[in-house]
N, C-alpha and C positions, 0 to 999 in steps of 0.2 A: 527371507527378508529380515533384517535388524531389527534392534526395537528400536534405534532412530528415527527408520526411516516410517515405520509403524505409529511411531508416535507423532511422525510430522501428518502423515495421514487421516492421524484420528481428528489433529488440530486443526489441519485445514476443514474437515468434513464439518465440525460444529461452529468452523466459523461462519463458513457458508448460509449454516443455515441459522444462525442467528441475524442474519439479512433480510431475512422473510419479514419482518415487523417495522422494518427503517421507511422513512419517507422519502422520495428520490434524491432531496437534497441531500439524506444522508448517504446515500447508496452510492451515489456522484463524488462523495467530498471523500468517502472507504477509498472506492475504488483510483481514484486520483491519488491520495496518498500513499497507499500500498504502491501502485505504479510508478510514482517520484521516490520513495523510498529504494525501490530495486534498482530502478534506473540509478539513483545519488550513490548506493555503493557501490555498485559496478561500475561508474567514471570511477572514483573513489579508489577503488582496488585497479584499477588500469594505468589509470597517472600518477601509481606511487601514494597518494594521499591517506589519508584516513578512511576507509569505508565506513564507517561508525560516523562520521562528521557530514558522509557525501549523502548516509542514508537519513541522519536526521534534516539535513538543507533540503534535500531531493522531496522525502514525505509532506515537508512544510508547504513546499510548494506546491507539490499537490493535491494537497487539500484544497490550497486557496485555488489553484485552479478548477479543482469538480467542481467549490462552489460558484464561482465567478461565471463556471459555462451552465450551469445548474440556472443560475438568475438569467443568462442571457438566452435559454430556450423557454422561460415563464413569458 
């Protein structure tokens, strides 16, 4: 194993668990953003575009969507 891929490992592992303390809005608003984020560069990088543009439009989004489905299961 690299140290890249060791090191993406360590990161994701502490981010994980920095999760344990969030309150579902925020756990909803993480995980929506991270998932608009990947999803935004990945069109991004497919139609030519900027992936850097498609993952900050993509994360915005979903953010505002964990918290909008966050409000809408209270």
């Amino acid at each position: 194993m690299n140290k890249t891929a060791l090191a993406l490992v360590a990161v994701a592992g502490l981010t994980l668990g920095a999760c344990s303390g969030m309150s579902n809005t925020e756990q909803r608003m993480l995980s929506g953003g991270a998932g608009g984020a990947a999803a935004g560069a990945g069109v991004g990088a497919i139609t030519g575009g900027d992936p850097v543009t498609g993952a900050i439009i993509g994360g915005a989004a979903g953010t505002a969507g964990g918290y909008l489905w966050d409000q809408h299961k209270r």
